[in-house]
One Martini backbone bead per residue (centre of mass of N, CA, C, O) as a GRO file, in nm:
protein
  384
    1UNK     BB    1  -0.048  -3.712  -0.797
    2UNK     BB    2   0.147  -3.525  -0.924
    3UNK     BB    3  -0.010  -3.398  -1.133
    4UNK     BB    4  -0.269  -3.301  -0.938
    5UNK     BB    5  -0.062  -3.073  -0.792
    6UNK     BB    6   0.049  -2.942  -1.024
    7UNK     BB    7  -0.207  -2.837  -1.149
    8UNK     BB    8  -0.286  -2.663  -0.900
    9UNK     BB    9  -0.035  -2.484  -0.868
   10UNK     BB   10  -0.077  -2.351  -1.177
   11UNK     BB   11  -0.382  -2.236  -1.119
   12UNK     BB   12  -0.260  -2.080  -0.833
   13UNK     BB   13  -0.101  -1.898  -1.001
   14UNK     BB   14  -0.286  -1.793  -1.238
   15UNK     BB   15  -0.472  -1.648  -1.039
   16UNK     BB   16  -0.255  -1.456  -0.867
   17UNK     BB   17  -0.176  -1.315  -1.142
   18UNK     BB   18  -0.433  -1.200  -1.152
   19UNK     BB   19  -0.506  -1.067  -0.960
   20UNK     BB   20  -0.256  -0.897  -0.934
   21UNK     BB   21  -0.378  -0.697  -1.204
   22UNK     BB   22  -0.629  -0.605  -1.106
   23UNK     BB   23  -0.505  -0.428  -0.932
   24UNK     BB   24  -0.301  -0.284  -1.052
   25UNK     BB   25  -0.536  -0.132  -1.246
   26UNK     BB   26  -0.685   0.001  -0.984
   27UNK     BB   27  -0.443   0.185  -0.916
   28UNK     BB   28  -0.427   0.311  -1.196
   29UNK     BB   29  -0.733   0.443  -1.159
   30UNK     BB   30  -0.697   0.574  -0.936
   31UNK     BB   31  -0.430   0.776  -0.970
   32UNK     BB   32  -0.566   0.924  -1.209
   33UNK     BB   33  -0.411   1.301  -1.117
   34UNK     BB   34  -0.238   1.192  -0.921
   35UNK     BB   35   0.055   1.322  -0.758
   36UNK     BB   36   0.272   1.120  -0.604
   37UNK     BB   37   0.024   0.856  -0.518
   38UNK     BB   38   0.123   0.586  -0.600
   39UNK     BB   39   0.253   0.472  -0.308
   40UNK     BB   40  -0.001   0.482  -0.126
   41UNK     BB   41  -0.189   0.277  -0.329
   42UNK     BB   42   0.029   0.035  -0.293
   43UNK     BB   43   0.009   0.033  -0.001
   44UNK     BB   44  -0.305  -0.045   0.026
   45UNK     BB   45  -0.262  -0.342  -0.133
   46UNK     BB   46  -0.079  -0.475   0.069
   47UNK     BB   47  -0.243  -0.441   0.310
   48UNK     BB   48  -0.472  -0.594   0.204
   49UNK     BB   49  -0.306  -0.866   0.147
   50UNK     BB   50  -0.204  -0.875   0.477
   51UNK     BB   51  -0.402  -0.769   0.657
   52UNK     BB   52  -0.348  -0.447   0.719
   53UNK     BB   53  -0.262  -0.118   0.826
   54UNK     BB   54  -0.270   0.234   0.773
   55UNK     BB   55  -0.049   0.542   0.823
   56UNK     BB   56  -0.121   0.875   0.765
   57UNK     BB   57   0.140   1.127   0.710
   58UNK     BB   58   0.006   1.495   0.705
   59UNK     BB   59  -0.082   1.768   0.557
   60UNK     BB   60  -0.294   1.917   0.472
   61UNK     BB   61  -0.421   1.899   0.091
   62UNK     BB   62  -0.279   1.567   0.015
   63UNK     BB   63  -0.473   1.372  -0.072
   64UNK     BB   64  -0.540   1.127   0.144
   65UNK     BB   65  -0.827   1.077   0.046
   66UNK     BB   66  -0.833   1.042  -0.217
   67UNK     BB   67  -0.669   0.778  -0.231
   68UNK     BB   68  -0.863   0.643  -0.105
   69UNK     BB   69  -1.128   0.641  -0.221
   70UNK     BB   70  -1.052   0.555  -0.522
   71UNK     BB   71  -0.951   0.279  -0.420
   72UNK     BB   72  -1.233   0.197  -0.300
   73UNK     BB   73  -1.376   0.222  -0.572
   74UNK     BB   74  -1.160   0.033  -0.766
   75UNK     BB   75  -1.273  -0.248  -0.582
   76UNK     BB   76  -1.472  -0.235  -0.384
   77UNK     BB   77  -1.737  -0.230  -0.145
   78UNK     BB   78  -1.736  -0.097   0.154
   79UNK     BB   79  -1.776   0.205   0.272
   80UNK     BB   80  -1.583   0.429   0.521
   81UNK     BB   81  -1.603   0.758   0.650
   82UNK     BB   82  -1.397   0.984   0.890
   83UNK     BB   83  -1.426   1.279   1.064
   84UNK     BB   84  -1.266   1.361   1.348
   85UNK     BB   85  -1.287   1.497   1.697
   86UNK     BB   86  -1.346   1.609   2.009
   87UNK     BB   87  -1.686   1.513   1.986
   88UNK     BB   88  -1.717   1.281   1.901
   89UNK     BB   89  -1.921   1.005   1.866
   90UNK     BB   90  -1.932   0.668   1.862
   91UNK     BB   91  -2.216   0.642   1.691
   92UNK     BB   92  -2.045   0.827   1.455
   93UNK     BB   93  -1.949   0.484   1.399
   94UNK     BB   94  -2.132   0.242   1.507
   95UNK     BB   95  -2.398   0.364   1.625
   96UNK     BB   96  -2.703   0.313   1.768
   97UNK     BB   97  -2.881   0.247   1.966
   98UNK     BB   98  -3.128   0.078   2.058
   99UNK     BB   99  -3.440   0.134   2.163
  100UNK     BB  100  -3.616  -0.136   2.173
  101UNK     BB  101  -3.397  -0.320   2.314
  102UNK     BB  102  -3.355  -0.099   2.572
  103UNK     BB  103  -3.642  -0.154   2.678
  104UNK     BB  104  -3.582  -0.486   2.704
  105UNK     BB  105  -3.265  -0.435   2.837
  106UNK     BB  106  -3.100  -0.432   2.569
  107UNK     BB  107  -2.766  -0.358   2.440
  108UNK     BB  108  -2.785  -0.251   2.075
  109UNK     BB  109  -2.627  -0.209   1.789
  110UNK     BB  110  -2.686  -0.005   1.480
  111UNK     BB  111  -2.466  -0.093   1.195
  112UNK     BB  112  -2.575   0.006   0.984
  113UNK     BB  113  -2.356   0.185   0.754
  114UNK     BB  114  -2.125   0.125   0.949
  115UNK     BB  115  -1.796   0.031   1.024
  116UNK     BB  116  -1.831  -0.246   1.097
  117UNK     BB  117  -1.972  -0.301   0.781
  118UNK     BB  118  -1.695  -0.254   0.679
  119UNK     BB  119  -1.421  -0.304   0.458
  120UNK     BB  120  -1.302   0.027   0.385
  121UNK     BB  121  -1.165   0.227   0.566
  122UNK     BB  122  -1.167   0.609   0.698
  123UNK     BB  123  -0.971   0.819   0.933
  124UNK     BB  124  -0.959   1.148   0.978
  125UNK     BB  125  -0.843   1.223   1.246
  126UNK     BB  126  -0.785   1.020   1.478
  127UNK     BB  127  -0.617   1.084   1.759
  128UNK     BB  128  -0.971   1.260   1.791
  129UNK     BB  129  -1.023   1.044   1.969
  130UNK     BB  130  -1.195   0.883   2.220
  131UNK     BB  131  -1.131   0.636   2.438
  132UNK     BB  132  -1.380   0.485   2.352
  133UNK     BB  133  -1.330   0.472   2.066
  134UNK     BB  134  -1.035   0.353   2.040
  135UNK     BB  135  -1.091   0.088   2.195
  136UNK     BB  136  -1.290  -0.030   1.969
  137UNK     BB  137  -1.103  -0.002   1.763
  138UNK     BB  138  -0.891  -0.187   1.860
  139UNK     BB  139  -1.066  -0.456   1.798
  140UNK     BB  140  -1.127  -0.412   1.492
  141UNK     BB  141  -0.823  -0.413   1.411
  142UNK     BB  142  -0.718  -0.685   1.548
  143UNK     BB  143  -0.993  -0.882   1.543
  144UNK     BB  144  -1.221  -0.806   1.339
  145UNK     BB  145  -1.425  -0.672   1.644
  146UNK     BB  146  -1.745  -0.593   1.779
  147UNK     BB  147  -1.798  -0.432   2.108
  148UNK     BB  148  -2.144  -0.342   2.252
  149UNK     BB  149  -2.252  -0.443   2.499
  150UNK     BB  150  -2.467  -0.727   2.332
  151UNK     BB  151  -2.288  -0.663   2.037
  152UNK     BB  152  -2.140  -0.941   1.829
  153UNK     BB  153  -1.916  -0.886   1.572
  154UNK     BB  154  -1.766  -0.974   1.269
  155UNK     BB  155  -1.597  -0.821   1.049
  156UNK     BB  156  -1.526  -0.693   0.710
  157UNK     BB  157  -1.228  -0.589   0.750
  158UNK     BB  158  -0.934  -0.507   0.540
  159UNK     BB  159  -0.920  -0.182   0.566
  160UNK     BB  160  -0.723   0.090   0.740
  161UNK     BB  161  -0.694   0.405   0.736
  162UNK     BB  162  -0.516   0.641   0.893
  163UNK     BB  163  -0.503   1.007   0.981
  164UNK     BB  164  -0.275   1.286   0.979
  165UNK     BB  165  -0.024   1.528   1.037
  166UNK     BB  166   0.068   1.370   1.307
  167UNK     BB  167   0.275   1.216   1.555
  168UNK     BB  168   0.232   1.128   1.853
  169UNK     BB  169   0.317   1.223   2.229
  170UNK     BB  170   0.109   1.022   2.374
  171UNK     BB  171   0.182   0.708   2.473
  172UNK     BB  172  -0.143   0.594   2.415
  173UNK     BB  173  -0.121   0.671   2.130
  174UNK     BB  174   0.133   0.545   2.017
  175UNK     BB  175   0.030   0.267   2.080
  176UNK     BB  176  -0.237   0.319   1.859
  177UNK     BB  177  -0.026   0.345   1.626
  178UNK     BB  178   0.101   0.054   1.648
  179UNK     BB  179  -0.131  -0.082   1.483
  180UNK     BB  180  -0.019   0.031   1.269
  181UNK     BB  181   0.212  -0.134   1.057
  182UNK     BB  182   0.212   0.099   0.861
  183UNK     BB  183   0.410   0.379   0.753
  184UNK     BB  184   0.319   0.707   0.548
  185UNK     BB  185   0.499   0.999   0.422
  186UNK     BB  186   0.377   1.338   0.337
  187UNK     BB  187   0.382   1.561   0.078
  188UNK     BB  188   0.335   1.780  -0.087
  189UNK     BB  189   0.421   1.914  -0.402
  190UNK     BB  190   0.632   2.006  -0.587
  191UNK     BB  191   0.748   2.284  -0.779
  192UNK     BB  192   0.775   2.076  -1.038
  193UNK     BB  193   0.486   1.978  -1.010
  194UNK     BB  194   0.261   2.135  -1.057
  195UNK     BB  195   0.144   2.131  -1.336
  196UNK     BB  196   0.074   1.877  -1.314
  197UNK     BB  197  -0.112   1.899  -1.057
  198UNK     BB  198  -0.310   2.113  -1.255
  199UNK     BB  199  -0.350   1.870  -1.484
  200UNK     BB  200  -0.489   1.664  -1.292
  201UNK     BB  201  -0.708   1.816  -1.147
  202UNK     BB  202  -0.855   1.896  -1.355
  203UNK     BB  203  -0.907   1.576  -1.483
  204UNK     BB  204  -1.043   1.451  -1.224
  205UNK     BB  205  -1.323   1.598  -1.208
  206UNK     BB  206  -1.437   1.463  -1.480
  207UNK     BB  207  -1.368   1.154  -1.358
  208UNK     BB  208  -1.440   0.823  -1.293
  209UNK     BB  209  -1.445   0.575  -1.102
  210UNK     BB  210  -1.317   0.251  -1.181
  211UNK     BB  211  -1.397  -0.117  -1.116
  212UNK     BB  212  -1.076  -0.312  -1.144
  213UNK     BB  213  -1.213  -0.480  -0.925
  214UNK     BB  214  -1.209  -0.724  -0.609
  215UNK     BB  215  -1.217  -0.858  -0.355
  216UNK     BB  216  -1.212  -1.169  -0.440
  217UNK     BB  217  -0.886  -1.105  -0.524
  218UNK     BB  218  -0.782  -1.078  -0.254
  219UNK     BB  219  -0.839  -1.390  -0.149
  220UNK     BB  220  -0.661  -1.518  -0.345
  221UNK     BB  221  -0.438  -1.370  -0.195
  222UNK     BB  222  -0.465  -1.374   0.117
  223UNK     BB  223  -0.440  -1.746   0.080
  224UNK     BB  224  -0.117  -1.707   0.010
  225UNK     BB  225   0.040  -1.578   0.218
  226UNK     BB  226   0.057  -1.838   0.412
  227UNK     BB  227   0.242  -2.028   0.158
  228UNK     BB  228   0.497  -1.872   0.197
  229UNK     BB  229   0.856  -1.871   0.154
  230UNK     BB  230   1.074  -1.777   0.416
  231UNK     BB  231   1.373  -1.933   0.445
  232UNK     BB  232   1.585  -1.733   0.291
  233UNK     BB  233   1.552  -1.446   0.443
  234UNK     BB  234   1.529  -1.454   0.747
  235UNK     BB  235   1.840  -1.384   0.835
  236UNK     BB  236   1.818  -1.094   0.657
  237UNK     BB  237   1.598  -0.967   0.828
  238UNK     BB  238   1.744  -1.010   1.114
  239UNK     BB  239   2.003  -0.833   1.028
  240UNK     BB  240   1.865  -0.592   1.008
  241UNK     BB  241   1.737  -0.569   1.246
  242UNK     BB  242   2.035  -0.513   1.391
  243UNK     BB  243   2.133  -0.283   1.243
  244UNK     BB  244   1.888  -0.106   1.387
  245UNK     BB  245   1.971  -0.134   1.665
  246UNK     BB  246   2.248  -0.018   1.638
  247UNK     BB  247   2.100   0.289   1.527
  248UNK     BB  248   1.851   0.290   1.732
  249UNK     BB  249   1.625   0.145   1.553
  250UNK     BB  250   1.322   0.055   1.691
  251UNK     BB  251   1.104  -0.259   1.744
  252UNK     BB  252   0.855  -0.440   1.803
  253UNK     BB  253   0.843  -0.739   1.808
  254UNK     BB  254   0.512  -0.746   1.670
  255UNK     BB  255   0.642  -0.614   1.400
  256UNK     BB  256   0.864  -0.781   1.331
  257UNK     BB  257   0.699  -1.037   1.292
  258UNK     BB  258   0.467  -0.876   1.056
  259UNK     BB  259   0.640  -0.824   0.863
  260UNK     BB  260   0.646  -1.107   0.738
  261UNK     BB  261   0.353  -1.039   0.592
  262UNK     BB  262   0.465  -0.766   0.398
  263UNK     BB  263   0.675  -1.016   0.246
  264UNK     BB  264   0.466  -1.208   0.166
  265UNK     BB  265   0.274  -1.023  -0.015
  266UNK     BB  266   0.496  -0.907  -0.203
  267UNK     BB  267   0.559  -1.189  -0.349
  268UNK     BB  268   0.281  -1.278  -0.428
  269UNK     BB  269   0.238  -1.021  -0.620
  270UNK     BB  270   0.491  -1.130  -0.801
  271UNK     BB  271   0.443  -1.434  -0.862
  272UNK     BB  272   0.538  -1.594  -0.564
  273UNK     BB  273   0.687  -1.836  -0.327
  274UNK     BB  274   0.934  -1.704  -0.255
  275UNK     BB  275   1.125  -1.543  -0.087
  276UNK     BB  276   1.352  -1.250  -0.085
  277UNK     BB  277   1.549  -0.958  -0.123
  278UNK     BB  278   1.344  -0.788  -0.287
  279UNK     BB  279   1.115  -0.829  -0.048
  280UNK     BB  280   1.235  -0.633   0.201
  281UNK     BB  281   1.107  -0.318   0.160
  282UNK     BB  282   0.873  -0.316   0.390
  283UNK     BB  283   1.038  -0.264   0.628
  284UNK     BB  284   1.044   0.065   0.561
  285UNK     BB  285   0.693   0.065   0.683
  286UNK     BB  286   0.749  -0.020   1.009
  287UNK     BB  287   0.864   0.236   1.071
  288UNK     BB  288   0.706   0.514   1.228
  289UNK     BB  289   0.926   0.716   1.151
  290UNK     BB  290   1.057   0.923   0.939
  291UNK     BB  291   1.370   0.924   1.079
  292UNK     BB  292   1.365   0.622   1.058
  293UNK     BB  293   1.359   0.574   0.765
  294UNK     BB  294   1.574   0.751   0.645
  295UNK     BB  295   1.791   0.630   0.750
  296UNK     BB  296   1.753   0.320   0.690
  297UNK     BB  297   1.822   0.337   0.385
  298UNK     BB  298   2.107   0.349   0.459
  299UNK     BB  299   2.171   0.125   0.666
  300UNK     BB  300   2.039  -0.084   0.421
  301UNK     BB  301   2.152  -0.016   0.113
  302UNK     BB  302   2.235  -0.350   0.038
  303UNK     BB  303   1.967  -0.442   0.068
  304UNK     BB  304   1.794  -0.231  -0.119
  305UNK     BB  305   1.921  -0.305  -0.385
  306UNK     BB  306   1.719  -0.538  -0.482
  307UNK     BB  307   1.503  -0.385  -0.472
  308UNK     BB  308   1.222  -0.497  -0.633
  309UNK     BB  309   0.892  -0.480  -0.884
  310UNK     BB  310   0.654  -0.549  -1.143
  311UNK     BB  311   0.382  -0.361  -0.989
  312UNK     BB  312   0.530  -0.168  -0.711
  313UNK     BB  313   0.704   0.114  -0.810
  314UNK     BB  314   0.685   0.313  -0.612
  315UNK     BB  315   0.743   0.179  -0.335
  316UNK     BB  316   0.991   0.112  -0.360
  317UNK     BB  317   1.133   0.386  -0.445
  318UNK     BB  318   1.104   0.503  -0.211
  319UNK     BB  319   1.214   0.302  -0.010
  320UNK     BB  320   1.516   0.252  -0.178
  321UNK     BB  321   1.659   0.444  -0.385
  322UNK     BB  322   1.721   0.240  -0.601
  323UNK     BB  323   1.790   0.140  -0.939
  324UNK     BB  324   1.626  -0.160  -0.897
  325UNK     BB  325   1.388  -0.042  -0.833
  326UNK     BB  326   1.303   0.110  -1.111
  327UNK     BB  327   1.299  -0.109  -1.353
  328UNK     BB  328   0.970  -0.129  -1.355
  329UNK     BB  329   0.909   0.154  -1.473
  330UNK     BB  330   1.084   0.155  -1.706
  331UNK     BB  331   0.964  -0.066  -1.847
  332UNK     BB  332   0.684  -0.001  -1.875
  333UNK     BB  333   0.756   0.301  -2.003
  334UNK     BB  334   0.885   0.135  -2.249
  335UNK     BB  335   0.611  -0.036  -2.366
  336UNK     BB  336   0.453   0.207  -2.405
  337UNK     BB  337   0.573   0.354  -2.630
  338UNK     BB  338   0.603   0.140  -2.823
  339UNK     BB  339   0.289   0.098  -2.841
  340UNK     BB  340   0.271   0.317  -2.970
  341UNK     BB  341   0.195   0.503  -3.279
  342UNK     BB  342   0.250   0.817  -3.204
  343UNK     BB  343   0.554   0.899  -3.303
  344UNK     BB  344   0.595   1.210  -3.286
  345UNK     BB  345   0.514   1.289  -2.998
  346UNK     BB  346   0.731   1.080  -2.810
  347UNK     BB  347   1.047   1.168  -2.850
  348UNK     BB  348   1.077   1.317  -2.592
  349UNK     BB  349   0.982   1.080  -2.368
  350UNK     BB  350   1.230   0.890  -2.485
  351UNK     BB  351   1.452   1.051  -2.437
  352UNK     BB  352   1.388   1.070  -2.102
  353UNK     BB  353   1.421   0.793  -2.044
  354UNK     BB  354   1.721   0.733  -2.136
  355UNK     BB  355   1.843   0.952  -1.930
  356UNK     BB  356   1.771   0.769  -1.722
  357UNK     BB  357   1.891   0.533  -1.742
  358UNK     BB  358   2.171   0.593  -1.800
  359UNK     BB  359   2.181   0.732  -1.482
  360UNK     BB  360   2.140   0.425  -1.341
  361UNK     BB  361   2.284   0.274  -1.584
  362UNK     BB  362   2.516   0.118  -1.704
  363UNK     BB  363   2.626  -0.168  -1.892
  364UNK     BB  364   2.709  -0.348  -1.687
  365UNK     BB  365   2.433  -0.309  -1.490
  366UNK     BB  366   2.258  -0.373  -1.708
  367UNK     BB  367   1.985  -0.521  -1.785
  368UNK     BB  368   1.858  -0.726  -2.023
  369UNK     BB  369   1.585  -0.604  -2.052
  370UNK     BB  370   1.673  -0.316  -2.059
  371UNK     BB  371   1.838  -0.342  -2.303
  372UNK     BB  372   1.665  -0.384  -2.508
  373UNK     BB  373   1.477  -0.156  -2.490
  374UNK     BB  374   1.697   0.068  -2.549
  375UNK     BB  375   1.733  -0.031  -2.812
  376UNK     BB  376   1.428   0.019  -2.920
  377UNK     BB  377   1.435   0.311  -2.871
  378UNK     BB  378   1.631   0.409  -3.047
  379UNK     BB  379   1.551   0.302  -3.300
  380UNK     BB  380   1.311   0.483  -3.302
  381UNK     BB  381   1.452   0.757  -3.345
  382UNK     BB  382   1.630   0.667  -3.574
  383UNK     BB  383   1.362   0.716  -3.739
  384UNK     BB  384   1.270   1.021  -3.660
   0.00000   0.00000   0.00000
């Protein structure tokens, strides 16, 4: 029996974890050519392996379509995008009403090819949405249910991605941001990376997105997901929770219980069954605003000291801001320099590499994996 049963969770890791490269190479396709956008992109992967939605909050022209676009081609899926407006109807979101069954006196929406029908959406100036839009879609969000008229169906909807400029002050809408769980602020590309930025642009213009995943992956993360022992950070997560009460960074109950939704995910992704203090991260992308984000960054530094990732680097580091975070980019963009060929072009990018390192971690503190990579990259250096 016990034979049976380890056979099991052994398939059940090896799944687990192909599935989540596959993710993980979805993202490298989706944001390749886009600066700065690879923590929106992982942060997309968490939330539909948590079955959440993201709200990203940012100035106009700084591809937020462009990277939930690329993520949803990069997936596959059906895929439903819109811009709204102050004059949008319900009907172009959700369908026009059936005129044959109208006649009938049946009262029911035609929702092919529209949003109910969606596994990926996108909806762009969210909260320019009328009250009638936002009502339904509250409905959509939450229970990925639409109901209107005598219309009543079941959504296969994984993740709503919503778009602003700003957050709002109307109290309703405010109420109707809280329903996205993730919240991610974005800004322009700094003056520092512009170069990087038109050589970006330049390049993706030129390629398509291949769908190096599907959703199929998603469903084997999803089932993993409830399966998580969270029973060990458990403490360590309500004490941040304490922490942020003290510094006046309140939470709302429904959030801090589904927080551990998205510590739950962030687990299955790194390829465990049991939740750390590594996996508490993701605690900052549940705080709603961009300056309680910043505070509490501070005022967690010592539990987010732990945080790493080995799959989602970006978002992480963007996260924590501290040395742990940084590890596994440090390593993957390690191991591939180590394995490029031509090493004339390299010298200088592993130079980079180098003091990058040396600036995070001293001897003392350098993990032994890191340590090792440093060792072969100096090597490198000096066969050159």
């Amino acid at each position: 029996m016990n034979t049976t049963v380890n056979e099991a969770n052994a398939r059940l890791k090896v799944a687990i974890s192909e599935a989540a490269q596959r993710l993980r190479n979805a993202m490298r396709e989706a944001t390749t050519g886009l600066i700065d956008r690879d923590h929106l992109a992982e942060l997309m992967i968490l939330a539909a392996v948590a079955q959440e939605h993201v709200l990203v909050i940012g100035p106009p022209g700084t591809a937020k379509s462009a990277v939930v676009r690329r993520v949803a081609q990069s997936l596959g899926g059906q895929y439903f995008e819109y811009l709204l407006g102050r004059f949008t109807e319900p009907a172009e979101l959700f369908g026009p009403v059936n005129l044959n069954k109208l006649r009938e006196g049946t009262v029911e929406t035609d929702i092919a090819g529209m949003l109910p029908e969606a596994e990926i959406a996108f909806l762009d100036e969210v909260f320019l949405g009328s009250t009638a839009i936002l009502n339904s879609l509250l409905g959509l969000l939450n229970e990925r249910q639409f109901r209107r008229g005598h219309t009543r169906i079941r959504c296969p909807l994984r993740i709503c991605v919503g778009a602003a400029n700003d957050l709002p002050d109307d109290e309703g809408l405010a109420a109707f941001a809280d329903r996205f769980l993730l919240h991610v602020f974005i800004d322009s590309v700094p003056d520092a990376r512009l170069e990087d930025l038109l050589e970006g642009g330049w390049q993706m213009n030129r390629r398509q997105v291949n769908a190096y995943a599907d959703l199929a992956s998603l469903d084997v993360l999803n089932r993993a997901v409830p399966l998580v022992d969270m029973n060990a950070i458990r403490s360590d997560l309500a004490q941040a929770i304490r922490q942020l009460r003290q510094a006046n960074i309140s939470l709302s109950d429904r959030r801090i219980v589904k927080a551990q939704q998205l510590i739950a995910a962030a687990t299955v992704l790194a390829g465990r069954q049991i939740a750390s203090k590594a996996d508490l991260w993701p605690l900052i992308y549940v705080i709603p605003t961009a300056m309680g984000q910043r505070n509490a960054r501070e005022i967690l530094r010592d539990t987010l000291a732990h945080a790493q990732h080995p799959l989602l680097h970006a978002v992480v580091e963007v996260a924590s801001q501290q040395p742990m975070a940084r590890l596994g980019r440090l390593l993957e963009t390690a191991d591939q320099l180590l394995a490029e060929t031509d090493t004339a072009n390299k010298v200088k990018p592993v130079e980079a590499l180098l003091r990058e390192i040396d600036a995070n971690f001293d001897q003392s503190s350098m993990p032994e994996t890191l340590q090792a990579r440093r060792q072969q990259l100096m090597g490198l250096l000096e066969a050159n």
